[in-house]
C-alpha positions in Angstrom: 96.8 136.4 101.0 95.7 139.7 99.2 97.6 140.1 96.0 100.2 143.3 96.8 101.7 143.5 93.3 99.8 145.2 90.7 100.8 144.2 87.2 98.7 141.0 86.1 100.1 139.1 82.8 97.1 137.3 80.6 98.6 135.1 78.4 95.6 134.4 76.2 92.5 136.7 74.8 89.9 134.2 73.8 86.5 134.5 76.2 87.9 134.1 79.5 91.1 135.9 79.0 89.0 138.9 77.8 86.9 138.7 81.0 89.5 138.1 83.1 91.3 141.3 81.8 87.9 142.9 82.3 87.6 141.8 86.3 91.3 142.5 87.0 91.5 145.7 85.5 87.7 146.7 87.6 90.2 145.5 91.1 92.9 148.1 90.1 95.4 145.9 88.7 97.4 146.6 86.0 96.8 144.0 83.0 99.0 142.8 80.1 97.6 140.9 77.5 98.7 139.0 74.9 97.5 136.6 71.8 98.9 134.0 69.5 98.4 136.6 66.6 100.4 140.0 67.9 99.5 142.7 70.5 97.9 144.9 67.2 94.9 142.6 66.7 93.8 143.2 70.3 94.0 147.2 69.6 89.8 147.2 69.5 89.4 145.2 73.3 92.0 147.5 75.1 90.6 150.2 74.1 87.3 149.3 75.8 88.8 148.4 79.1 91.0 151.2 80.1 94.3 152.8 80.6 95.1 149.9 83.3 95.6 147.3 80.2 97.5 146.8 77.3 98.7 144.5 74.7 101.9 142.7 74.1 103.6 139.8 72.9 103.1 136.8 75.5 106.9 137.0 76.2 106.5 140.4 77.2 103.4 140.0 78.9 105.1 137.0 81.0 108.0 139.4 81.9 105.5 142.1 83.0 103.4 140.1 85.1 103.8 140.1 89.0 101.1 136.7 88.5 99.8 135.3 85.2 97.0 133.9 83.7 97.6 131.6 80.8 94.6 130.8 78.8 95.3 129.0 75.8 94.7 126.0 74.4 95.6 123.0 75.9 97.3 122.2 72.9 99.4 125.7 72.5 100.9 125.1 76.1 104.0 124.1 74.5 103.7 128.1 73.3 103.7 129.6 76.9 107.4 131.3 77.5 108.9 129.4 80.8 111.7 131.9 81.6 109.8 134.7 82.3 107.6 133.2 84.7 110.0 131.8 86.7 109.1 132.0 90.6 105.7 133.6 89.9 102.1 132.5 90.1 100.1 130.7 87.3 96.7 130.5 87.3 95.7 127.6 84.9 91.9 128.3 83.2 92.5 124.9 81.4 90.3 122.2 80.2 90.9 119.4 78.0 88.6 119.1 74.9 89.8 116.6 72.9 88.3 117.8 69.8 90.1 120.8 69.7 93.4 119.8 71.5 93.7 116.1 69.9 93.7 113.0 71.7 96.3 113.3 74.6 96.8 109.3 76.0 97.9 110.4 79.7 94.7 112.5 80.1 92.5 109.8 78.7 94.0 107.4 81.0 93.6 109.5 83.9 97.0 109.3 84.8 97.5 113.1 85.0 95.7 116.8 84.8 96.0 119.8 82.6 97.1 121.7 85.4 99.8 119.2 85.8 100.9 119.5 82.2 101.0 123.2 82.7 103.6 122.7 85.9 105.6 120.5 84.2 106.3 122.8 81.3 106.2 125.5 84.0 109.0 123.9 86.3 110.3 127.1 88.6 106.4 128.4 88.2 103.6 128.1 91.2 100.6 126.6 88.7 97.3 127.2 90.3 93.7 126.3 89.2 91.6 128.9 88.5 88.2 129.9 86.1 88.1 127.0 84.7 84.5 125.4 85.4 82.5 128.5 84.9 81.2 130.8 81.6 83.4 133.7 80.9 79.8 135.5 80.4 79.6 134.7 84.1 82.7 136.2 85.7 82.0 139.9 86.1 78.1 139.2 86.2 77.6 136.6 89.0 79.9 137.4 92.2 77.8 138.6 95.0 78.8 139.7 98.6 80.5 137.7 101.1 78.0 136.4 103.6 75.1 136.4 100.9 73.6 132.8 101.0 73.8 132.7 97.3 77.4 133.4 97.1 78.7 131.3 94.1 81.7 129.3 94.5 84.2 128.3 92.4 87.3 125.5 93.0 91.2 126.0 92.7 93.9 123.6 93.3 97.5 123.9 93.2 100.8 122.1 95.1 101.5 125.9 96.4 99.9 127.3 99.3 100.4 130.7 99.0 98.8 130.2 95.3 95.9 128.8 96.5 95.6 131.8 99.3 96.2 134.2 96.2 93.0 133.2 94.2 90.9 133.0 97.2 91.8 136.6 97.6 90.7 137.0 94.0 87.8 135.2 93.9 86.6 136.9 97.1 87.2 140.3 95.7 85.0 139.6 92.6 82.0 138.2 94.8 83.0 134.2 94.9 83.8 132.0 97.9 86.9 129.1 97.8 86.8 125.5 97.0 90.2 124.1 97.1 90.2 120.4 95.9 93.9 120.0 96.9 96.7 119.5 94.9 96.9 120.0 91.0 96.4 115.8 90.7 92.5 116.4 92.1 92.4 119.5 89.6 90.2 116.8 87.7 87.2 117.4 89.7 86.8 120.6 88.6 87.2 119.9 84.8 84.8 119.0 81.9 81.8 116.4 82.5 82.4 116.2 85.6 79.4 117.4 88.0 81.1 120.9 89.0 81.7 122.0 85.6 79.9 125.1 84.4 77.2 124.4 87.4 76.1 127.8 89.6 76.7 126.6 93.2 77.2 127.3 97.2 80.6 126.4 98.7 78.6 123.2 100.0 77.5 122.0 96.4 80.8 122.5 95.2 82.1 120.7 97.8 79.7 117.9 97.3 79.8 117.6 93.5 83.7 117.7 93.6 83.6 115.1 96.2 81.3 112.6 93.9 83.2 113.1 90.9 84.8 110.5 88.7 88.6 110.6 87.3 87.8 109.2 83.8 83.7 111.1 83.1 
């Protein structure tokens, strides 16, 4: 499924919402992106990516977007504006960290995933995994050609197939094969200590490691 639409809503500007604007923006797309602190303190980062991107509000950027990105804190989720992304895709760059997000009992337990937390607050939304287990230094520096026997991969879950067919067109396009673990309750394998976090590696690897992974690291 090749994305068609061509406005792409970023609902975050740490590290990986800042490369991810960077990537999109290099396909084409049209990006709107947004911050917890107001569309005027990322004045300095637009301007060094182009006319294809711009600031707003995350309400605004939500209503923009064709898909989204939201790339926030686990703990600001509660943040993320649900109406506006009704019916649209959601790729989820989450991890849970519990020293900066606070002890969370149901993801200690193992009893559910970020991504799931993100569909749940997202109800009429399509949440997809996607950029989570790699270095936001790495996503417009380490995609190669399809076919190269180096070709990183990276991992994506999500309860939607056409979601999951979305970010293997955009992980294709910026040099990375597909991994799909299945649906958002096996996003785990793809999260923090387990052993396809932040690791370079072939579809096969990926594969393997997310295969050999444990719920509770």
């Amino acid at each position: 499924m090749r994305l068609t639409m061509t406005t792409i809503g970023i609902i975050g500007a740490g590290h990986i919402g800042s490369a991810l604007a960077q990537a999109f923006s290099g396909l084409g797309y049209d990006v709107v992106i947004s911050n917890s602190r107001g569309p005027e303190t990322l004045a300095e980062l637009v301007a060094g990516l182009g006319d294809n991107v711009r600031a707003a509000t995350a309400t605004d950027s939500a209503a923009a977007a064709d898909i989204a990105v939201v790339t926030v804190p686990l703990k600001a989720l509660d943040q993320v504006p649900v109406a506006p992304l009704a019916g649209k895709v959601v790729l989820d760059t989450n991890n849970y960290y519990f020293e900066r997000d606070g002890h969370i009992d149901a993801l200690d337990r193992g009893e559910t995933t970020t991504s799931e937390l993100l569909q749940q607050h997202l109800p009429t939304s399509h949440v997809v995994k996607a950029f989570n287990h790699l270095y936001a230094s790495d996503i417009n520096t380490t995609g190669l050609p399809a076919g190269d026997p180096d070709r990183r991969a990276l991992g994506t879950a999500s309860d939607h197939d056409e979601a999951v067919a979305l970010v293997t067109d955009l992980y294709d396009r910026l040099g990375f094969d597909t991994v799909n673990v299945g649906p958002l309750s096996e996003s785990w394998r793809l999260e923090r200590d387990r052993p396809a976090y932040v690791v370079r590696q072939t579809a096969a690897e990926l594969r393997e490691n997310a295969a050999k992974a444990n719920r509770l690291p």
